[in-house]
TIKE-661472 format. One line per 2 residues: number of its first residue (from 1); their letters; for each residue z, y, x of C-alpha. Coordinates in steps of 0.2 Angstrom, whole numbers, m for minus. Example, Ala and Ser with C-alpha at 12.3 -4.5 7.8 and 13.67 -1.06 7.14 Angstrom:
REM TIKE-661472
1 = AS = 39,m22,62 | 36,m5,68
This chain:
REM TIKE-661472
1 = XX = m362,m308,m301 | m351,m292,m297
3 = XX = m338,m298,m308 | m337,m315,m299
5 = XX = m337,m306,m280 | m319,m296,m285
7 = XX = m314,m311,m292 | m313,m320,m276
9 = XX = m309,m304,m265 | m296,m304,m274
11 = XX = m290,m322,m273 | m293,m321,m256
13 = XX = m281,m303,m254 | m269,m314,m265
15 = XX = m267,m328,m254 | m265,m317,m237
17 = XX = m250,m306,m245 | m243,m327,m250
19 = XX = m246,m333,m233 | m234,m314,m225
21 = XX = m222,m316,m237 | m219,m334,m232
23 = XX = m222,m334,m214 | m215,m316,m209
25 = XX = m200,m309,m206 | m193,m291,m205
27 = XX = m184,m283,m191 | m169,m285,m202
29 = XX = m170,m303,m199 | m177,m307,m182
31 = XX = m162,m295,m180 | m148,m308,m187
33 = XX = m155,m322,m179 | m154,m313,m160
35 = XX = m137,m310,m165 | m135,m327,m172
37 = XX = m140,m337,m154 | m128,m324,m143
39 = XX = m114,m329,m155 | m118,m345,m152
41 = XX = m121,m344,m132 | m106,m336,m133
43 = XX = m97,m348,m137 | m104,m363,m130
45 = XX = m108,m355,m112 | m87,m354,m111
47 = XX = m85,m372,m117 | m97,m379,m104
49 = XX = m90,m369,m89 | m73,m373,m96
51 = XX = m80,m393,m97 | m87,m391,m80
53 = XX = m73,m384,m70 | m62,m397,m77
55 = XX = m73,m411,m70 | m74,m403,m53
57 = XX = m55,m401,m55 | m52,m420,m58
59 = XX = m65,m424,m41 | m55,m411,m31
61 = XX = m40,m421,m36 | m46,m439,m32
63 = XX = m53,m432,m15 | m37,m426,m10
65 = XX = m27,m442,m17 | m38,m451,m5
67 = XX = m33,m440,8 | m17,m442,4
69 = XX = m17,m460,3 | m26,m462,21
71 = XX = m12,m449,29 | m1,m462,22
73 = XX = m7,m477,29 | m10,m464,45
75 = XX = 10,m464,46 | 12,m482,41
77 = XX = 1,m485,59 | 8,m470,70
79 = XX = 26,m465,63 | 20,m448,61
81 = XX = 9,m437,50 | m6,m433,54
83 = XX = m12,m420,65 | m18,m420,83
85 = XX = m10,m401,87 | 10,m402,83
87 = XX = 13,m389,70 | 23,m375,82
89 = XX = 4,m376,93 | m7,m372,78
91 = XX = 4,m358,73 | 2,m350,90
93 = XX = m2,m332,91 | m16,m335,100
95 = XX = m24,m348,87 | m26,m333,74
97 = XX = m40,m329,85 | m46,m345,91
99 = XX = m45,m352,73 | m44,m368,76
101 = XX = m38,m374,54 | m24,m385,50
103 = XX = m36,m396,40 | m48,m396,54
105 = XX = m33,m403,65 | m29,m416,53
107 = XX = m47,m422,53 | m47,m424,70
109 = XX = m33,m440,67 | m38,m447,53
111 = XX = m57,m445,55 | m61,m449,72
113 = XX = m74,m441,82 | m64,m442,98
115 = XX = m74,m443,114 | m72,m453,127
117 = XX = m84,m442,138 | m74,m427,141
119 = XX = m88,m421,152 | m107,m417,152
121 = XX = m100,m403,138 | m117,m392,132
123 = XX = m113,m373,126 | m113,m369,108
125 = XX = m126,m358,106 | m128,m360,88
127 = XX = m116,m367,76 | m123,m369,60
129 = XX = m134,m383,67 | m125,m390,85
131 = XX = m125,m408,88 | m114,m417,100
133 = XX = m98,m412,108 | m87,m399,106
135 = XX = m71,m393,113 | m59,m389,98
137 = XX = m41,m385,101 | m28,m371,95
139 = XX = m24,m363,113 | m34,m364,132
141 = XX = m20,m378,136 | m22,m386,120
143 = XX = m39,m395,117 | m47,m410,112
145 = XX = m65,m415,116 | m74,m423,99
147 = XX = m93,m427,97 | m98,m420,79
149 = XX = m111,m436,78 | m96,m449,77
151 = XX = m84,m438,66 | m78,m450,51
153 = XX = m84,m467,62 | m77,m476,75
155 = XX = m76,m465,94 | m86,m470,110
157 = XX = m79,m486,113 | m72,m492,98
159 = XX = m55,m484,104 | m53,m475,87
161 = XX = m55,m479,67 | m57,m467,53
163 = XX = m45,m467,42 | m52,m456,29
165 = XX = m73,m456,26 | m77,m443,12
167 = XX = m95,m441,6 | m104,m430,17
169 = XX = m108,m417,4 | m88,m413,6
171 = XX = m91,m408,24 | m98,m391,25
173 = XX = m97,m381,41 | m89,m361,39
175 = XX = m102,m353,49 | m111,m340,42
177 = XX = m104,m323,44 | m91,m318,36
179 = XX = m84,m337,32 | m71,m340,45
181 = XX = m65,m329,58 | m65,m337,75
183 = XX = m68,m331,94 | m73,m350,98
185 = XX = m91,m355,92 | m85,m376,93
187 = XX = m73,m373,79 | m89,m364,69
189 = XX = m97,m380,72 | m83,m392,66
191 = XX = m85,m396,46 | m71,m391,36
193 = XX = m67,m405,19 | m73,m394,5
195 = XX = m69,m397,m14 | m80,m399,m29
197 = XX = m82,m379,m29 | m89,m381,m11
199 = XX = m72,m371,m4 | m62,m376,10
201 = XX = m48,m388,6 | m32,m381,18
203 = XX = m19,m392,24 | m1,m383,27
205 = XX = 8,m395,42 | 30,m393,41
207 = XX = 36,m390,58 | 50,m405,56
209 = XX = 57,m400,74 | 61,m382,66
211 = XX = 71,m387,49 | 87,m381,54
213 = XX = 78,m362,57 | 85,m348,51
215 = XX = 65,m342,44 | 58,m353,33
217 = XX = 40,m345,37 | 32,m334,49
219 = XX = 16,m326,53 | 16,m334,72
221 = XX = 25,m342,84 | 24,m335,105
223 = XX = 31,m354,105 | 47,m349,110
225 = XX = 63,m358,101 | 69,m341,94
227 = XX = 52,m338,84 | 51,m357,77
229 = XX = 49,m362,60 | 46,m374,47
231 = XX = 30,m365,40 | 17,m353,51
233 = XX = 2,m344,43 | m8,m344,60
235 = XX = m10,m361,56 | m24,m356,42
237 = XX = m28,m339,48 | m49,m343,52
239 = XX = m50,m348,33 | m37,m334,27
241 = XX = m45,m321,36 | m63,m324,29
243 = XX = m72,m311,19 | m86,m322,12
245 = XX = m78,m341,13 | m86,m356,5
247 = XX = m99,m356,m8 | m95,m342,m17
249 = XX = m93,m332,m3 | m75,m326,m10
251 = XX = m66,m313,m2 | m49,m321,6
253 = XX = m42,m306,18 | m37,m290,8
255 = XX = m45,m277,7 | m37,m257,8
257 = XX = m19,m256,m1 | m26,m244,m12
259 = XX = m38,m257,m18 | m27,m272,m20
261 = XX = m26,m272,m39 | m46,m269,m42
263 = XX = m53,m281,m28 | m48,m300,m31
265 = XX = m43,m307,m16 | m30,m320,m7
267 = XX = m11,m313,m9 | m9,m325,7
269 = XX = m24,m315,15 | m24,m307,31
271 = XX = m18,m290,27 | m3,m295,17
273 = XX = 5,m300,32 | 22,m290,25
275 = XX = 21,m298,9 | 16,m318,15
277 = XX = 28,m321,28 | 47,m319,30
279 = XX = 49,m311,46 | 67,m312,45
281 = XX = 69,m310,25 | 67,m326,17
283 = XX = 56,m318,3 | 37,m320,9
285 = XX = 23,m327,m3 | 22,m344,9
287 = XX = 39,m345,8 | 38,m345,m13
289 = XX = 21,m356,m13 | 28,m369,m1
291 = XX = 45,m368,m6 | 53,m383,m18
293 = XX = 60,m376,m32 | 71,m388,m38
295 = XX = 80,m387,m20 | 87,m371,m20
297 = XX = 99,m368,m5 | 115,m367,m9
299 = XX = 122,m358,7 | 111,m344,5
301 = XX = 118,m325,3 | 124,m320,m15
303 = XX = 106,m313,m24 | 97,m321,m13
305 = XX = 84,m337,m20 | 77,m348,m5
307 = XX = 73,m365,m3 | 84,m376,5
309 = XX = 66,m389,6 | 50,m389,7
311 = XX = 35,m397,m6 | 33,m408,9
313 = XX = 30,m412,26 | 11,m411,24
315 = XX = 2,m403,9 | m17,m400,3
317 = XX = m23,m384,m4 | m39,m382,m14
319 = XX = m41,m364,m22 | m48,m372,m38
321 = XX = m61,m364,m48 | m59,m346,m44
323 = XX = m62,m351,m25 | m47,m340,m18
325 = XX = m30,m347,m13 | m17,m339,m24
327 = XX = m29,m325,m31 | m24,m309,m34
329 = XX = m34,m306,m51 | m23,m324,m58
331 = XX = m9,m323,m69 | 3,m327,m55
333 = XX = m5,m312,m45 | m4,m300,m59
335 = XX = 15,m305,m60 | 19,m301,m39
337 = XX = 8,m285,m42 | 24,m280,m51
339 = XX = 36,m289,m42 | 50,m280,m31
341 = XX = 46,m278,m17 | 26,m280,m24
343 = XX = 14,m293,m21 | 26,m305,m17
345 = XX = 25,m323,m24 | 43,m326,m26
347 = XX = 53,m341,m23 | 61,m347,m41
349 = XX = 72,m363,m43 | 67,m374,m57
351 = XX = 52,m362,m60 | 38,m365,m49
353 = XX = 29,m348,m47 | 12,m361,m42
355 = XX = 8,m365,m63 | 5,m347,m64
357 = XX = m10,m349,m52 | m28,m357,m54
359 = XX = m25,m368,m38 | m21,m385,m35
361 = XX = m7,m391,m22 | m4,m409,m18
363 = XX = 11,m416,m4 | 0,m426,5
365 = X = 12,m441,10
C-alpha cells in the first residue's frame, strides 16, 4: 500500500513540473516578447499616423479645390475675387486689433449670411455659443451686418446665394482663449473654414490696385497711397497672433527671441514682425511664401532676389499636419534659422522655399 501511494505522488509531482514547463515562461522570455510588441508598435504607430495625415491631407485639399472652384464662378458672376472688405481695408492698422480674417472676409461673399435687418442688433455677450446677428467688419467705418443662422444659405429675402456650403464640421469658431486675438467679440463668434486637422484655413487677398508698389509686403497699411502694397499681414493678424489656435491649440505668435529655436512656432507669427514683412527691403518671409518664383523681377538691384508676381490674386493656406503656418521646427524653418539676416524665408527663383514646409498653399482662382 505504501509503495502504491509514492507511486502516484510521484506521478502526480511529474505531471505538475510537465504542466510548468509547458505553460510557463521565464523572465527572460516575457522579457523578449515586451520588447518584441514595442518594436512592433514602433513601427506600425508611424505608418498609421503617416496613413492618416495623408488622408486628412487629400480632404484638406478637395475642400480648398472646392473653394476654389466657387471663388471662380464668384468672379465669373461679379468680375471680381471674392471678398466683401477690399484688400488695402483688411490690412488696416486698426484691423490687427479688431481682427476681422481674410478668410472670414471671403466667407462673407461666397457664403451668404447677409442681413437685410441691419437693426434690432443684440450684444455679444458670449461668443462660443451667440446666435443671430453680428456686426463684423475690419475698421468702425467698415462693417457688414451677417446673421450667423443664415451663413452658407440664402439671406433675408433671398437677395443672396451661397456660393460655397462646406460641411458644418469644417466651421469651427476661434473662441476660446488664446485662439485668435480680437478686441470685437462678433468676430469670436463668426466660424473660421477649418481643414481636416481642425486648423483655421487662411486666405491671403493681392491688393491688385497696389501692383505697381514699390513693397511687395507690409505689416499694415494707415491706408495712405504711400503705405500700399500688394500683400498685408494685418489681413491675418487675429489667426497669426494666437497662442493656442485650432484643435491642437498650436502656438502661432512667437515667443521670446531667445527661445525661437526651442519653441515651435509660426516664422509669420506676431513677433517676427522684422522678419515677415518688408518694410522697405523686399526680403520678408511673406514676401518669399507669397512670392512666384519662377517670376523673378528683372529690374531689381544687383544681389538682390524679388518677385516681380505673385502665386496669385487670391490664395488658401492650410498649416497642414503640424497645425502652424510655416513652422519654425520644419525643414524650411530650420533653414531661415540660419539664414542672413536669420529667420527669414527667402524669396528664391525657380526654387520655391514653400516644399521645404509641411503646409499646403493653393491659388484660389
Amino acid at each position: 500500500m505504501k509503495s502504491g501511494s509514492g507511486s502516484g505522488a510521484r506521478a502526480r509531482r511529474g505531471m505538475r513540473g510537465a504542466s510548468r514547463g509547458i505553460g510557463a515562461f521565464t523572465l527572460m522570455e516575457m522579457m523578449i516578447v515586451v520588447v518584441i510588441i514595442v518594436i512592433v508598435l514602433a513601427i506600425v504607430f508611424p505608418a498609421l499616423s503617416g496613413a492618416r495625415n495623408a488622408a486628412r491631407k487629400a480632404s484638406t485639399q478637395a475642400l480648398i479645390q472646392g473653394l476654389g472652384a466657387a471663388s471662380g464662378q464668384f468672379v465669373n458672376d461679379n468680375r471680381r475675387a471674392p471678398g466683401h472688405f477690399q484688400p488695402a481695408d483688411m490690412g488696416n492698422q486698426a484691423n490687427t486689433q479688431r481682427g476681422f480674417s481674410s478668410m472670414q472676409n471671403v466667407l462673407v461673399d461666397l457664403m451668404s449670411g447677409m442681413s437685410s435687418d441691419q437693426q434690432s442688433m443684440t450684444t455679444v455677450t458670449d461668443p462660443c455659443a451667440h446666435e443671430g446677428r453680428i456686426r463684423v467688419g475690419p475698421m468702425p467705418t467698415q462693417t457688414v451686418v451677417l446673421d450667423t443662422q443664415l451663413i452658407g444659405g440664402s439671406s433675408a429675402g433671398g437677395t443672396r446665394r451661397a456660393y460655397f456650403a462646406p460641411d458644418g464640421k469644417n466651421l469651427v469658431r476661434q473662441c476660446g482663449p488664446g485662439q485668435r486675438v480680437s478686441s470685437v467679440p462678433d468676430h469670436l463668434a463668426m466660424p473660421e473654414l477649418v481643414d481636416a486637422w481642425k486648423n483655421p484655413i487662411l486666405a491671403w487677398q493681392e491688393d491688385v490696385g497696389a501692383v505697381s508698389a514699390v513693397t511687395f509686403s507690409i505689416k499694415e497699411t494707415d491706408g495712405s497711397a504711400a503705405q500700399r502694397a500688394r500683400f498685408y499681414w494685418a489681413q491675418n493678424a487675429a489667426l497669426l497672433s494666437a497662442t493656442s489656435l485650432g484643435g491642437g491649440g498650436r502656438q502661432q505668435a512667437a515667443p521670446p527671441a531667445s527661445e525661437w529655436s526651442a519653441t515651435p512656432h509660426s516664422l509669420l507669427g506676431l513677433g517676427h514682425d522684422a522678419q515677415m514683412v518688408d518694410n522697405g527691403a523686399n526680403t520678408g518671409s511673406l514676401t518669399g511664401i507669397l512670392g512666384h518664383p519662377d517670376y523673378p523681377d528683372p529690374n531689381a538691384p544687383a544681389g538682390a532676389m524679388v518677385p516681380a508676381q505673385s502665386r496669385g490674386e487670391l490664395m488658401f493656406h492650410s498649416a497642414g499636419a503640424d497645425g502652424i503656418y510655416f513652422s519654425s521646427a520644419d525643414r524650411g524653418g530650420k533653414v531661415a534659422a540660419a539664414a542672413s539676416p536669420a529667420w527669414v524665408v527667402k524669396y528664391a527663383s525657380r526654387t520655391d522655399p514653400v516644399a521645404a514646409f509641411d503646409d499646403v498653399l493653393v491659388k484660389g482662382q
